[in-house]
Structures are given as C-alpha cells and as structure tokens.
N, C-alpha and C positions, 0 to 999 in steps of 0.2 A: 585328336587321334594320337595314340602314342607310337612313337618314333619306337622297333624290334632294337634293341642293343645287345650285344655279344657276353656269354658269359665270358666270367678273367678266366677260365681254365681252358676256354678255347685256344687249339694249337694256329695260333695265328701270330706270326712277330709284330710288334706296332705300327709298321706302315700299312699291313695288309690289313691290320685289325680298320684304320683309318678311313680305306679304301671302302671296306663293308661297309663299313658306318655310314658313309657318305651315299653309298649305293642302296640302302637301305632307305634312309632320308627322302631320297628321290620318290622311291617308290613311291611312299605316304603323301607326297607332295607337299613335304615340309624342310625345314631345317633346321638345327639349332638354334639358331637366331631367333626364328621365327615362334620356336617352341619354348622358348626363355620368354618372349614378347607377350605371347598367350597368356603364360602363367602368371607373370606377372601382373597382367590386368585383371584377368579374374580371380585374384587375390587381393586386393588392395591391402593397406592397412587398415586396421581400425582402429579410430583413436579412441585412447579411454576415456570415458565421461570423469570429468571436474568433480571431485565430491568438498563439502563443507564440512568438515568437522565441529567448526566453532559457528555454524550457526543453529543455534540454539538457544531461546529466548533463559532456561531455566540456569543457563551455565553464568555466573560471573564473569563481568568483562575480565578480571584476570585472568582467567582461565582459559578466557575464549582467544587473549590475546597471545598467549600461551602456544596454544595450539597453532595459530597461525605466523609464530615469530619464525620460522623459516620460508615464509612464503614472500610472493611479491609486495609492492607496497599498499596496492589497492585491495588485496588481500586480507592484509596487517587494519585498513583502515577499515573492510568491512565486519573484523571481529570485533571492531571498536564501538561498534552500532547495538540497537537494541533490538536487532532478529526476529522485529515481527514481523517484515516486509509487507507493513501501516500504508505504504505510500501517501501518510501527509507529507511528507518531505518532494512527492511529486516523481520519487522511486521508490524500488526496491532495494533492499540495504546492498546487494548485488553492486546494481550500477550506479547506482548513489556513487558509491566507494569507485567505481569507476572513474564516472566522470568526473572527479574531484581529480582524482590520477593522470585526466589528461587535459585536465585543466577548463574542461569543460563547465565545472560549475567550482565559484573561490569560496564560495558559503558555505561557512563547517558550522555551522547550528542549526542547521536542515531538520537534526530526529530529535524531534521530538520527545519522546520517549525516553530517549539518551538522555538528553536534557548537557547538563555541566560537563561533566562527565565524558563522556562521546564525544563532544566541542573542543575540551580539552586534549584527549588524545588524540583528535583529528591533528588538533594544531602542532601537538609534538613530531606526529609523523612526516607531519608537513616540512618541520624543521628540518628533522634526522636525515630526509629522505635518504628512505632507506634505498638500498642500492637494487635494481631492477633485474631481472631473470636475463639469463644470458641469451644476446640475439633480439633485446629487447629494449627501445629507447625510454630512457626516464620518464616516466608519465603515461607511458601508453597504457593499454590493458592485455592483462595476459589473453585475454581472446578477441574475437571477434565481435563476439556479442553486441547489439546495440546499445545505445545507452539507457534506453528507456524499452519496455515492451509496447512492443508496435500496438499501436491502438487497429482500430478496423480500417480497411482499406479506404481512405479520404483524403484529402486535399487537407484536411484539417488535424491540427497537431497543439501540443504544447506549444509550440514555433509561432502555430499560424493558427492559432486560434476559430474556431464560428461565434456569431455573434447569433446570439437564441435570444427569440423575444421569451420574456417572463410574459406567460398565461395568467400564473396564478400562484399568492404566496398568504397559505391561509392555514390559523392557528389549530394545532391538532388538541393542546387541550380545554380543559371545558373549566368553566369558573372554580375558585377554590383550590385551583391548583400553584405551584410555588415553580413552575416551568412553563417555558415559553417554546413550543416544538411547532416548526411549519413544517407543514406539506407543501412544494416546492414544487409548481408545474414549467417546463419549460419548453418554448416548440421548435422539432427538429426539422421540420414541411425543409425541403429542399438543401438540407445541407448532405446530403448523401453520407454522414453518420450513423454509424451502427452499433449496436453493441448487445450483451449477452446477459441476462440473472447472472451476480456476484462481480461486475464491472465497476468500475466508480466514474466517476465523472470530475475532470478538474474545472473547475471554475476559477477564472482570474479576478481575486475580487479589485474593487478601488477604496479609498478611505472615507471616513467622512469628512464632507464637505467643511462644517461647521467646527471641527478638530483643525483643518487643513485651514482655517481661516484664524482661528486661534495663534497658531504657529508664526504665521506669518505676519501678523499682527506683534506678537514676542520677539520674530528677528525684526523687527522694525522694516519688513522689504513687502514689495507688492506683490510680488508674485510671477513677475514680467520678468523677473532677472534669468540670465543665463547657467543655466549648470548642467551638470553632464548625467546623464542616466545611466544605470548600471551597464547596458550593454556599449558603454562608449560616446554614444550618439549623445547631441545636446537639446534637452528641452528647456521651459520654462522652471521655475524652480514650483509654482503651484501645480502645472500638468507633475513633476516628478514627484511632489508630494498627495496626489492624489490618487495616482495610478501606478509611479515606479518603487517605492521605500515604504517600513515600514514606521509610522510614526504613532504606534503604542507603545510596544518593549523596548528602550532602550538597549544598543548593542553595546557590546565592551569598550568599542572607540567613542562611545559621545561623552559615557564617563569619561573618558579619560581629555577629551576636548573640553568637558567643564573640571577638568581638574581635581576628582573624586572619585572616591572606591567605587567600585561594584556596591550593589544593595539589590535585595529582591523585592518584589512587588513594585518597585519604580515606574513609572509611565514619563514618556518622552516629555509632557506638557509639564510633570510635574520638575522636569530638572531646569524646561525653559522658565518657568515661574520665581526657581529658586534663584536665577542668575540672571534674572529681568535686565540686570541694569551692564548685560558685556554683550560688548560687541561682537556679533559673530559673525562671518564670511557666508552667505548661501551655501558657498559649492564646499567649502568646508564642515559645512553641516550637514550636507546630504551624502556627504561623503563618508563620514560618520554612521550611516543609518545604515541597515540591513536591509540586501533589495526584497521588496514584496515578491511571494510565493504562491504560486495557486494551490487551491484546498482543496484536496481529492474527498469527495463526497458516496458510499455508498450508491449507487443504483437503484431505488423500492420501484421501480416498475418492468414490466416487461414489453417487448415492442408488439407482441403475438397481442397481446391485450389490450395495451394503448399505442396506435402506431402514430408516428411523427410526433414522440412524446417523450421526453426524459421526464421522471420524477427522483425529489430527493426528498430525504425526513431529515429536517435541518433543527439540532438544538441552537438556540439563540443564548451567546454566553455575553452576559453584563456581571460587571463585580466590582470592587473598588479597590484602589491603589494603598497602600501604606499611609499615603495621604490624605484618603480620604475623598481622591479623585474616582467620581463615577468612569468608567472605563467598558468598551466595547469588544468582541470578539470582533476580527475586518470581517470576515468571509459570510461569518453568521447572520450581521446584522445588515450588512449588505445586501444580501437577501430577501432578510428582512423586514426592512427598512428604507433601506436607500434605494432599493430598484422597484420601481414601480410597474403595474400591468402593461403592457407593449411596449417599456422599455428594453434594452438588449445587452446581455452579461456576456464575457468572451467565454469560450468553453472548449472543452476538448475528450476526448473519449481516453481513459488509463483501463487498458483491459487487465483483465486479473491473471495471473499464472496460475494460481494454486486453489482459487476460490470460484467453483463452477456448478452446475449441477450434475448427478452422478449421468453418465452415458448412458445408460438405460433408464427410461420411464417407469419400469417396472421396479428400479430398486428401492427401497424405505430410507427415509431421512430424517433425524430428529435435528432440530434445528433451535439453540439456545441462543435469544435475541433479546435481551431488555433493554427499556429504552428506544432511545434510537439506536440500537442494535437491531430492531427491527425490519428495517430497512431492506435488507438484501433476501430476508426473506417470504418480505410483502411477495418482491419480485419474483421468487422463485415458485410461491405457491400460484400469481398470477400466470406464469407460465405453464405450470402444470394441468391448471383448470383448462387454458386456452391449448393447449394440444393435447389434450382428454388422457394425460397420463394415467396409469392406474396404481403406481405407487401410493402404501402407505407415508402418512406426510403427521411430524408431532412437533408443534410448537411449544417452546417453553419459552413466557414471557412474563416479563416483571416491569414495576415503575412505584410510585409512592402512593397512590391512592387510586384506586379502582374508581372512583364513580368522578375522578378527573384527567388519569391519566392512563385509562384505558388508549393507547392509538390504537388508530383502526379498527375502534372495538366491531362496529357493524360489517367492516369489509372479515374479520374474520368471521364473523357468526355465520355472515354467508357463505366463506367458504369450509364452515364445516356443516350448513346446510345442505350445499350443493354436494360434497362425499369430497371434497378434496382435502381437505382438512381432519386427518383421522381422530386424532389427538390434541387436548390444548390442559394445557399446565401453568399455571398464571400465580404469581407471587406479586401484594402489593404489600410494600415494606411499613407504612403506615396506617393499615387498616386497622389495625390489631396491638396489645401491647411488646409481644415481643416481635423483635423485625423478623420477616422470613424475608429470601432470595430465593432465586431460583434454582442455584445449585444446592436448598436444601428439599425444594421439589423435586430434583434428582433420584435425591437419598429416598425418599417415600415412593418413589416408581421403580427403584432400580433392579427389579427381578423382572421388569419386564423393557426396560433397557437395555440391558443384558441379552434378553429372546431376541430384542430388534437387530441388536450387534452379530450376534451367530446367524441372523438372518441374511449381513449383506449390510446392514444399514450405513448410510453415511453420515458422519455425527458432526454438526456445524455450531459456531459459537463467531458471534459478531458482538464487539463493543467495546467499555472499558478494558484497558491492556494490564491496569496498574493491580486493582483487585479482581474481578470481576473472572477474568477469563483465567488466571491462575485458580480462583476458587472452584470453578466449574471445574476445570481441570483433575484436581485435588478430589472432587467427588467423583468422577467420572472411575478414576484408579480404583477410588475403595468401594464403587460398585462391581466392578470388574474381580478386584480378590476378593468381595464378598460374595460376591454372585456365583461368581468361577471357580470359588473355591483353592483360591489360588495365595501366593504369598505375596509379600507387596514390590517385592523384586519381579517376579512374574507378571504382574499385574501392569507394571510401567514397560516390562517388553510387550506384551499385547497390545497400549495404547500407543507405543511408540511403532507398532507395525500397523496399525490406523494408519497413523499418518504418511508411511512409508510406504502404504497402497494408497494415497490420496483418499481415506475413508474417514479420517477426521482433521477440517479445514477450519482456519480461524479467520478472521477479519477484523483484526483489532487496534485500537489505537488510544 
C-alpha cells in the first residue's frame, strides 16, 4: 500500500510537512522503513546472463582468443578450446577451462580436438597467469557453476564411479566390412542411475594387460613397486599402469625423460624399446605419463525401451605407430576386448546441456548421424516409438558399404515400419564409383528440408567434428539461401537462430 505524501506546494513549513508525513504513515500502517524494505525485496536484482562470444567452433582460435583477452583466466583458457562442448575431455570447454583455473584438473591436453594447439595455449596461460577479476582469488571461477554438469540425481559420479556388469559386447558389422563397431550392452539393475536420449555415458577405461606387462618387463621392475597415482595416493606401479596413466601416447615429459624431441605417432612401448638398455625410476616414469581419462560415449538407447540398460555403439580403433607398432584405442578396445560378459567397467552418467530431444513430441526432427554418429539417435527414435510420439522423425545416415556397414539396419526398418521413422536418407561412400556423403543427400532433399525447417523442425548432427559436421553444416546454409531464396549472409543468420533456439544441436567429436 502506498504511503499519501504531500505536494511541494503545500503551505506547510518542514516540520509540519514531517509531522503529516508521519501521521499519514500511521494511518496506512506502514513506515518509511518499512516501505523501503518492501520495495526492496520485491525488486531484487537481476543478474545478467554470462554470454560467450568466442565460443564458437567456426571462429579461429586467434580470434576467439581475441575476443576473450579482457576476461578472466578461465575465460581466456576456454577460448583456447575447440567449442564443441565433445565432452571427451570428460567436460565441457566451459568447465574444462574451469577446473583447470581452480586447480581442479593439471591436464592441459584433455581436448582433443584442440589437439597442440589448445595444450599449448593452456600451458602459456598457465604461465602468464593472467591476473583474476576483481573480488576474485587466482584460480577460482568467475561463477558458481559446477564443474562438471550434474549427471542425474545418484550416489554415483565421475568421483565415485558404478561398476555395470557388461551384458553384452557384439560386432555391428557384417563380413566384408574394413570396421569393427560394437553394440555395447551394459546393466544398470540397481544402481539408481538415470539418464535421458542425447546423454553420454563416461566409462573409465583400464589398459591392456599384455602392454602393461611389456612395460614392465622394459623397466626391468615387477610391478610390486611403489609409486604414486595421479590423485596423490600410492599404488603399485602395475595397478597404476593398468588403471591410473596412459601408456599408448606418449606425453611431452617422457620425451623429454628419454632425452628426445617430440615426434608424432610415437607410442610409449616404442620409446621404451628404443632405450632398452637405461635405467629408469618407476615413479619417475609414471610420473612422466599422462593420467588415464574416462571416454564419454554417446547414449543409443533409451530407458522407456530398455530399462536397467545402458547401450553404446562403440568404433573399435586399431592403427599402427610410426614404428610399425600395432597400437590400440584404451576405451575402445577395452570394451571390446578386455571386458568380458559379467565382468564390470566403472561408469558414470555426463548429462548433456544442449543435446536433448525437442519438448514437444509433436515437433519434426531430422537427425544427421553416420557412423557411430548414429548412436544418440538410435536412442532418440527408441524413445519416441515407446512414448507414442507423433512427431515426424528423418534419419540421414551414411557408412562405407551398405551390405556391411548398414548399423542397425533391421532396428531402423522396423522403425520406419512401425510409423516412427518418417524418412530415411542413407549414403554409403563405397557402393558406387564416386563417393557420396550424407551432406550430399542433404543437397537432393533440400526443398523439403527447408518445409521441415518453417515447420518447427529440430535439425541434429552427431559424429566426426573435423570434416563431417562442418560439411553438413556447409550444406545445411546453401539449402537455406537456396530454398529461402535468400543471400548467403542471410542464410548463416537463419542457421545461426537455429541454434540460438536450441533448433539445431550437434554432438560431435
């Protein structure tokens, strides 16, 4: 209620003006005080939302460093990333850049992506430290935010891991084929873990065994000896190399503990080989090594579908060193390989921020996945089947040979049997002599791309980050000025207000 106050022209001298004032007050059963009090709460502040200028996968890291050289340091460090918020590094380039600021995590070659690059200007910033926002200690972050996005409400974390027995880890393609893609069952019965279509799953992987004996055989130690694990604590030096470090890629310190440049393609066996005959310290060798990372995997299933069930679509990466040394992906082959049916992998739920499905069942989604890009949209059409959405739903998927490397070729035909599945668009790059992609399936749809877009649609893209998801990209624009009749200036504000309605989401890495 508001408090009667006296015009200035009233013939009142200041004490009597005071007097009313006060007897007025009464009245209302209020005070100044009390009416200051009021307003002030029912006003609060609002603080402004944090915006990112430099994140932005298509901007050069100069540019992006650029944009953020007057900000804090964890700021500085997130422009230095490669903006696709991948979460193999186990974040988002967000709190990546965080917890490296609070000291939280000392591993500056986390993104992938980044590669040298990123690692590099981690480590200068690291140097510079540059100097923190006022009101703010060195290292902190300028917000609150966690460091990680909270997985679903569990006892179970990156931290504290579950341990999931492996169901089942069986080969998706079919002879004749020059890849090795499992379908990855794993059971959730009583870990009170949850999660959503477009989540990923971290897995912690271990190394192999038969590497991790090699090694130890090269330092001439048994395995018994004492040394210190990343987080401080002391293990075994073969428990550390089996579960805490990574002993495929060489890090910058083990070159330089055997006394040699950098070189690419290197593998850790091939530098212990070249230096057979020095003596090296355990704990100065693991100390050397880069600590092992869990490997955020896609989600391809849904819980409304399969419950107490995680699935993953796992490429299995093998290749060879510079040397000539056969060489394993950990997480890939670990999978598998080295985990066998009712054995038990640690895990943990990384829920997604930006990669979900639209709020409405009713709205259309075209969904561009080759490969194991497939993955998140297994899950998302399994979702929709099992809570009878009525959205239109248009897969666009590719791989190298249709009649091996169809995945899930049967689960889709049923679900474009069953009406969930409206649309399917498939490019295999070696059927034929010249290669087609999927983003040139795009180009041959794109006037009815276009229709889906003015409809509402949400346009999704999971997989390669390096070409794949730029190329999509790239056609997505010149359907849009073609379609829309638009300029190509126009055409990248239209895709760029996709994304700035959550209408086109990527998942890539």
């Amino acid at each position: 209620m508001l408090v009667p106050t006296l015009p200035e022209t009233a013939p009142f001298s200041p004490a009597q003006r005071a007097w009313l004032s006060g007897f007025f007050a009464g009245l209302v059963g209020t005070n100044a005080e009390s009416q200051s009090s009021t307003v002030s709460q029912s006003a609060p502040d609002v603080k402004e939302e944090e915006t990112f200028p430099w994140h932005d996968a298509a901007l050069p890291i100069s540019e992006r460093l650029e944009l953020a050289k007057d900000k804090p340091i964890e700021r500085q460090m997130m422009a230095a990333m490669a903006q696709l918020d991948c979460g193999a590094c186990g974040y988002v380039c967000r709190t990546y850049s965080e917890a490296i600021a609070r000291g939280e995590d000392k591993n500056l070659t986390l993104c992938t992506p980044g590669g040298k690059e990123t690692a590099s200007k981690l480590k200068e910033l690291i140097q510079l430290r540059v100097k923190p926002t006022p009101g703010q200690s060195e290292g902190s972050s300028a917000t609150a935010a966690p460091s990680r996005i909270p997985a679903a409400q569990s006892a179970h974390s990156r931290k504290n891991p579950y341990s999931a027995r492996l169901i089942a880890s069986k080969p998706l393609n079919k002879p004749g084929s020059d890849k090795d893609t499992r379908h990855v069952v794993l059971d959730l019965k009583g870990s009170a873990l949850s999660y959503k279509p477009g989540d990923a799953l971290g897995v912690w992987p271990e190394n192999c065994p038969d590497l991790v004996q090699e090694i130890l055989e090269l330092l001439h130690a048994s395995g018994a000896e004492d040394v210190p694990a990343p987080d401080g604590q002391h293990t075994s030096l073969r428990e550390a190399l089996l579960r805490d470090y990574v002993i495929t890629r060489p890090a910058e310190d083990l070159f330089k503990l055997f006394g040699q440049p950098e070189a690419e393609n290197v593998a850790v066996i091939d530098l212990l080989r070249e230096h057979a005959g020095k003596l090296i310290d355990p704990g100065q060798f693991v100390a050397a090594l880069s600590p092992l990372q869990p490997r955020l995997y896609s989600i391809s299933s849904s819980l409304l579908a399969h419950p107490n069930q995680v699935h993953l679509t796992v490429g299995v990466v093998r290749y060879k060193s510079a040397h000539g040394t056969p060489c394993k992906g950990i997480a890939s082959t670990y999978l598998s390989d080295g985990l066998r049916p009712g054995q038990k992998a640690r895990v943990f739920v990384h829920a997604s921020a930006k990669f979900a499905l639209p709020a409405s069942g009713d709205t259309p989604m075209i969904m561009v996945g080759p490969g194991t890009g497939i993955a998140p949209f297994r899950a998302f059409l399994a979702e929709r089947g099992a809570a009878g959405h009525k959205g239109k739903n248009w897969l666009f998927f590719g791989d190298q040979r249709r009649a091996a490397d169809f995945l899930y070729e049967d689960e889709i035909q049923a679900f474009r049997e069953a009406g969930v599945l409206t649309n399917l668009s498939t490019a295999f790059s070696r059927d034929q002599e010249k290669k087609v992609y999927v983003q040139y399936r795009m180009l041959e749809q794109g006037k009815e791309i276009f229709e889906w877009l003015e409809q509402g649609a949400h346009f999704y893209v999971c997989g390669d980050a390096k070409r794949m998801a730029n190329d999509v990209d790239n056609a997505l624009k010149q359907i849009v000025a073609e379609q829309g009749n638009m300029s190509a200036e126009d055409a990248a504000t239209y895709v760029a207000n996709l994304t700035k309605t959550n209408r086109y989401q990527r998942d890539v890495y």
